[in-house]
PAMAR-652342 format. One line per 3 residues: number of its first residue (from 1); their letters; for each residue x, y, z of C-alpha. Coordinates in steps of 0.5 Angstrom, whole numbers, padded with zeros to 4 digits. Layout:
N
NUM) A) X/Y/Z; ...
***
This chain:
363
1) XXX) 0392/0029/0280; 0386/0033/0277; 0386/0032/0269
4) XXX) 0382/0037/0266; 0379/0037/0258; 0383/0042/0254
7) XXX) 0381/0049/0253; 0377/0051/0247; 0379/0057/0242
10) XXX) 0377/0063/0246; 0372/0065/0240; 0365/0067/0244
13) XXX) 0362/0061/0245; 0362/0057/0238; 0367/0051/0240
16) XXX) 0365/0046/0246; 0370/0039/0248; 0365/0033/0248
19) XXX) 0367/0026/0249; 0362/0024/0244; 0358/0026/0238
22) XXX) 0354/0023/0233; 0359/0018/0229; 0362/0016/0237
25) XXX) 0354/0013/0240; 0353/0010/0233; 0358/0006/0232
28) XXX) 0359/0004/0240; 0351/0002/0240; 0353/-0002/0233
31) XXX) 0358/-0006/0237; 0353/-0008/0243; 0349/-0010/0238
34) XXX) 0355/-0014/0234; 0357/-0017/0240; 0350/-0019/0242
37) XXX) 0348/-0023/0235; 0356/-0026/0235; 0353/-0031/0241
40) XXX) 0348/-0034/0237; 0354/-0035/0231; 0354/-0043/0234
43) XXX) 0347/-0043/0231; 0347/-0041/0224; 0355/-0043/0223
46) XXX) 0359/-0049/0222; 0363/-0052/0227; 0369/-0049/0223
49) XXX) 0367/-0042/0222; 0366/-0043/0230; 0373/-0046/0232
52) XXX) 0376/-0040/0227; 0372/-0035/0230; 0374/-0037/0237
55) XXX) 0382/-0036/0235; 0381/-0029/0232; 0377/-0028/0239
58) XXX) 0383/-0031/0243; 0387/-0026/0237; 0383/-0020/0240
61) XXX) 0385/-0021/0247; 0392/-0022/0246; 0393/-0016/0241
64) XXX) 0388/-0011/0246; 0391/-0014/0253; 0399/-0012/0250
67) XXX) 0396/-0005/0247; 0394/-0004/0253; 0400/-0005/0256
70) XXX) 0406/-0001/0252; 0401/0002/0248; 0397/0007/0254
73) XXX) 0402/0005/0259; 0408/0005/0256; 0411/-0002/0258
76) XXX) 0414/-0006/0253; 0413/-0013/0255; 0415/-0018/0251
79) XXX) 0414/-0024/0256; 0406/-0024/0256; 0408/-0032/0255
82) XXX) 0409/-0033/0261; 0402/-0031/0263; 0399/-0034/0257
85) XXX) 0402/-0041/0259; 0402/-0040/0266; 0394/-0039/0264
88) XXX) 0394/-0046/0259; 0397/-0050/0265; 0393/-0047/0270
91) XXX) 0387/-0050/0268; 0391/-0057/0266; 0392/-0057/0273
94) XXX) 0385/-0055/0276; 0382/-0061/0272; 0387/-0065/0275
97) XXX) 0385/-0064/0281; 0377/-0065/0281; 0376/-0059/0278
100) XXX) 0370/-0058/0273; 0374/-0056/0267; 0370/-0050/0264
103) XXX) 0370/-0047/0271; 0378/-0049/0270; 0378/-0044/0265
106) XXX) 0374/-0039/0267; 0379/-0040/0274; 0385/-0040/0271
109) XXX) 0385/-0032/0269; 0385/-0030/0277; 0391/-0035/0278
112) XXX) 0394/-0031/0272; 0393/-0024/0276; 0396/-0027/0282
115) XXX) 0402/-0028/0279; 0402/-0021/0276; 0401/-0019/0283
118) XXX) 0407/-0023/0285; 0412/-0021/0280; 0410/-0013/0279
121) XXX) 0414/-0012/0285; 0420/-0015/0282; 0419/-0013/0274
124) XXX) 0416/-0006/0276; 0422/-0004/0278; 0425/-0004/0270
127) XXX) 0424/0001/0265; 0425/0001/0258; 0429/-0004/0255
130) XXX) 0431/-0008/0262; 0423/-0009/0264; 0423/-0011/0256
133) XXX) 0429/-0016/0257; 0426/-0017/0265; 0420/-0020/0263
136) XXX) 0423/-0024/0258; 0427/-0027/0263; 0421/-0030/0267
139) XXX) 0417/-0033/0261; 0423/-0037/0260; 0423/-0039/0268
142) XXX) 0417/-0041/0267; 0417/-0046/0261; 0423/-0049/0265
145) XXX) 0419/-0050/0271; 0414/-0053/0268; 0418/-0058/0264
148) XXX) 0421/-0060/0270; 0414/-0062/0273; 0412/-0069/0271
151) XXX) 0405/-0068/0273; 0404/-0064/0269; 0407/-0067/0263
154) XXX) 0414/-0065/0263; 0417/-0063/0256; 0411/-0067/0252
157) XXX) 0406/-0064/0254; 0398/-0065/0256; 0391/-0065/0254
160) XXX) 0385/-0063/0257; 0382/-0070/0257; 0375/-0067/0261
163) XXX) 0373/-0064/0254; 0374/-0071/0250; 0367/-0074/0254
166) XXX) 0363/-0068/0250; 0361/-0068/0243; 0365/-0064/0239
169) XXX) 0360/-0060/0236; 0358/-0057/0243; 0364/-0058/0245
172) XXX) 0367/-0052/0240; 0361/-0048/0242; 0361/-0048/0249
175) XXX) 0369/-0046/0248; 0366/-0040/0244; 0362/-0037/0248
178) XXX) 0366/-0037/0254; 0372/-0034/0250; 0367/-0029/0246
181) XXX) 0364/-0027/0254; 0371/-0026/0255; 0374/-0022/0250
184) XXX) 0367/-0017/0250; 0369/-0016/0259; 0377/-0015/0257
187) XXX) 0374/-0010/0251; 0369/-0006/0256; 0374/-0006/0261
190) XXX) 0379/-0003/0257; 0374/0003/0254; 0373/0005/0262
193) XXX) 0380/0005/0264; 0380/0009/0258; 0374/0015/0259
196) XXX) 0377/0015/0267; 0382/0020/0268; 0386/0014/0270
199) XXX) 0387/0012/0264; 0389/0019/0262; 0395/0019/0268
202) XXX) 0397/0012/0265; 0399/0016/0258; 0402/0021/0262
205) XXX) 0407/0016/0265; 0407/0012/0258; 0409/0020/0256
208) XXX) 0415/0021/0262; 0414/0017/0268; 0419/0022/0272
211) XXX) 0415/0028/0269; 0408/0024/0271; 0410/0024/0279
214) XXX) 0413/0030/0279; 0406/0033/0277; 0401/0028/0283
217) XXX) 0401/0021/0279; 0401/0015/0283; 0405/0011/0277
220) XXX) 0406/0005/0282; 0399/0004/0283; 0397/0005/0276
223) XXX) 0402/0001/0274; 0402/-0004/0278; 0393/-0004/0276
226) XXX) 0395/-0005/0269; 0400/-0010/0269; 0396/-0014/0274
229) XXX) 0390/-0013/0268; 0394/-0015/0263; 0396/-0022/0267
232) XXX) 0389/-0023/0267; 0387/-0022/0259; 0394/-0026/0257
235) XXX) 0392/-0031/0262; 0386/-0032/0259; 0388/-0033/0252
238) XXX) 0392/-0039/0254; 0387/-0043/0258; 0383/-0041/0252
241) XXX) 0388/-0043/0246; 0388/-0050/0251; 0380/-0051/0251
244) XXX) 0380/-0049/0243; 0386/-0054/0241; 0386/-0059/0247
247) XXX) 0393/-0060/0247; 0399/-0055/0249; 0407/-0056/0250
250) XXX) 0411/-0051/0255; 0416/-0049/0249; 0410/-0047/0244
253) XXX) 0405/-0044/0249; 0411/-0040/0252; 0415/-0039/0246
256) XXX) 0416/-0032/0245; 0413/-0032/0238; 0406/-0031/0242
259) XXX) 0409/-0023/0243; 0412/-0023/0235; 0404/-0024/0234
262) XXX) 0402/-0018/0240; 0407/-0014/0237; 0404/-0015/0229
265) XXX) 0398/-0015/0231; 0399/-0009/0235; 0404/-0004/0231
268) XXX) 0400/-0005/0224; 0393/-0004/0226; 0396/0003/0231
271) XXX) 0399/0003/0238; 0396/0007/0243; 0389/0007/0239
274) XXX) 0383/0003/0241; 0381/0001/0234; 0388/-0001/0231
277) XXX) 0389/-0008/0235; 0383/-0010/0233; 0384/-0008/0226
280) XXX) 0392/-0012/0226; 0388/-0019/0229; 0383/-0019/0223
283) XXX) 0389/-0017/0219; 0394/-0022/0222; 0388/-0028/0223
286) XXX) 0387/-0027/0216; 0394/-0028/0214; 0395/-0034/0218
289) XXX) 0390/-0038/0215; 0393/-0036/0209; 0400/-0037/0208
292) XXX) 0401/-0041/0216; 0404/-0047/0212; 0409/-0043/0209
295) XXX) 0414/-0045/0215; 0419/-0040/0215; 0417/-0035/0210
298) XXX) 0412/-0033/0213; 0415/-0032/0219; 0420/-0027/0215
301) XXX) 0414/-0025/0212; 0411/-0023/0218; 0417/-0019/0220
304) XXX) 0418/-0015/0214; 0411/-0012/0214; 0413/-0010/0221
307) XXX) 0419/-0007/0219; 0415/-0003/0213; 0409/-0001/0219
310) XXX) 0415/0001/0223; 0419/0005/0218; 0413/0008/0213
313) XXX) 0406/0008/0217; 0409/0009/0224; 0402/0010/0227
316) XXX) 0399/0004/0223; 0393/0003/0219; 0388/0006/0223
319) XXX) 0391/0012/0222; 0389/0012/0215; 0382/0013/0217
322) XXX) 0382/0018/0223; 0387/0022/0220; 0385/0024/0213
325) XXX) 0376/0023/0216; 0377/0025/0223; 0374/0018/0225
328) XXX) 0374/0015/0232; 0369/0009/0233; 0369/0009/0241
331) XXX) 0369/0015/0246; 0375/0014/0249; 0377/0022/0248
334) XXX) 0376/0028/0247; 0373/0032/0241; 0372/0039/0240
337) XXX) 0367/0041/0236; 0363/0047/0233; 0356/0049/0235
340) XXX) 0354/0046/0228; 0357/0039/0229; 0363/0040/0226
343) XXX) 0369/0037/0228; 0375/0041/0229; 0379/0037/0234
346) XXX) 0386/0039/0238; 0392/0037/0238; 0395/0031/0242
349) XXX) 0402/0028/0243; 0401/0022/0239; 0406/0015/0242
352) XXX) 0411/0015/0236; 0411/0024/0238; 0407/0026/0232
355) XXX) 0399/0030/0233; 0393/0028/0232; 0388/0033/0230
358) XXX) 0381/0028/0234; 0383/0032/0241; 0384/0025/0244
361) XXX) 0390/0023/0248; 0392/0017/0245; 0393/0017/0238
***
């Protein structure tokens, strides 16, 4: 399929589209550099701060991996568990068997995305509301096989017992690293998906799958890519939610809450955006180590925001800034501006059937 940049207005030649400006190349140099001083945080920090920041991190992948699935490719999921589980236990049984347990970590994503290549033929096939309820089902699956496997602890769990023998201050440090080098890769992965017209192609398919094929879109191949990216991002939370706290159990790393969480995170800080699930993780992480002890309120809690985003501010916060500073931090769009550097954007379909006047595509 040919993807082609929309057409300027046609007076004389005082309009151009670009991918960037000046707001777009200072702000992507800024987070290089955030992202480069963020590994020396270990040695300026306490081991909490160290520990917090490796959860948030673990937030951000979560958050980033399911906007980049129904956000951009219109597939709501809501059995991303099975990946996230599937990941933590991964590693519980590579160490089992000789496997330093680091590497174990880092291996435990491309198990992960075997899987996804083994379940797309099947869960692909649905749409809507059955891939929703399809995917689901196959988390649940999971949990029970594992339950069932007493070497991998059965229903009481394991623990990553090759990090007992390392001291905890180094310990939470090397976790870090690892999560944050993780979390960096998945968001520069997502950026590139997104400037190539493949991501493009995913939002047309999220748009209208039929209308998509009927115009040259591969859609199973780019579905399949993106389900299969997806897999490999959730995997490696969980093997690093395991790393972080040692300890799992097949009902809490499968249970279905991990997608309230990506879904919270997701529609509060704006689907279909970049920026926005960042914004719903910091949002979400701060609520969390605030109000967590409050057991089933905060559960109630979470849920009515949710509720309240979805009815009053469907687009999310991050809506609140591009729309009324025509703001955009990454080039993952495009932007049409005049001769004296003013922006005018165009307008773009949004994901809940709004416009966005930025001139990209998703949001």
């Amino acid at each position: 399929m040919s993807i082609t940049a929309p057409t300027p207005p046609a007076a004389g030649h005082a309009w151009t589209i670009s991918r960037s400006d000046r707001t777009t190349r200072a702000a992507s140099a800024g987070l290089v550099v955030l992202g480069l001083l963020l590994f020396a945080v270990p040695f300026g920090f306490r081991t909490n701060v160290v520990q917090q920041l490796t959860s948030l991190f673990i937030l951000l992948i979560l958050a980033v991996m399911w906007n980049a699935l129904a956000g951009y490719g219109g597939m709501v999921s809501v059995g991303q568990q099975a990946f996230i589980g599937f990941g933590a236990y991964t590693t519980i049984f590579l160490t089992q068997h000789g496997v330093t347990t680091y590497l174990a970590v880092a291996l435990a994503p491309v198990a992960s995305g075997v899987l996804a290549v083994a379940l797309a033929p099947l869960v692909l096939r649905l749409r809507g509301g059955q891939f929703a309820v399809g995917t689901w089902v196959v988390a649940e699956a999971l949990a029970l096989l594992v339950a069932l496997d007493k070497g991998l602890g059965g229903g009481t769990g394991a623990s990553l017992r090759g990090l007992s023998g390392i001291e905890p201050d180094l310990r939470r440090a090397f976790t870090y690293w690892l999560t944050l080098a993780f979390m960096l890769s998945l968001l520069v992965a997502v950026v590139v998906l997104l400037r190539h017209r493949t991501g493009i192609a995913l939002q047309a398919i999220r748009d209208d799958e039929d209308a998509a094929a009927s115009l040259g879109v591969r859609t199973a191949p780019l579905k399949f890519g993106l389900y299969v990216l997806a897999g490999i991002g959730c995997g490696a939370a969980g093997a690093l939610t395991l790393a972080n706290s040692l300890f799992i159990q097949p009902q809490s790393i499968f249970g279905v809450q991990w997608t309230a969480y990506m879904l919270f995170m997701v529609l509060v800080g704006g689907l279909g955006t970049f920026e926005g699930p960042v914004i719903g993780a910091v949002l979400y992480f701060a609520l969390q180590n605030q109000f967590a002890e409050q057991g089933a309120w905060y559960l109630i809690g979470l849920g009515a925001i949710a509720v309240a985003f979805a009815l009053f501010l469907p687009r999310g916060l991050w809506s609140l800034a591009s729309d009324r500073l025509n703001l955009r931090l990454l080039p993952v769009g495009y932007n049409l501006l005049h001769r004296t550097g003013r922006s005018a954007g165009s307008s773009a379909q949004a994901p809940d059937g709004g416009t966005s006047s930025r001139g990209e595509s998703t949001s």
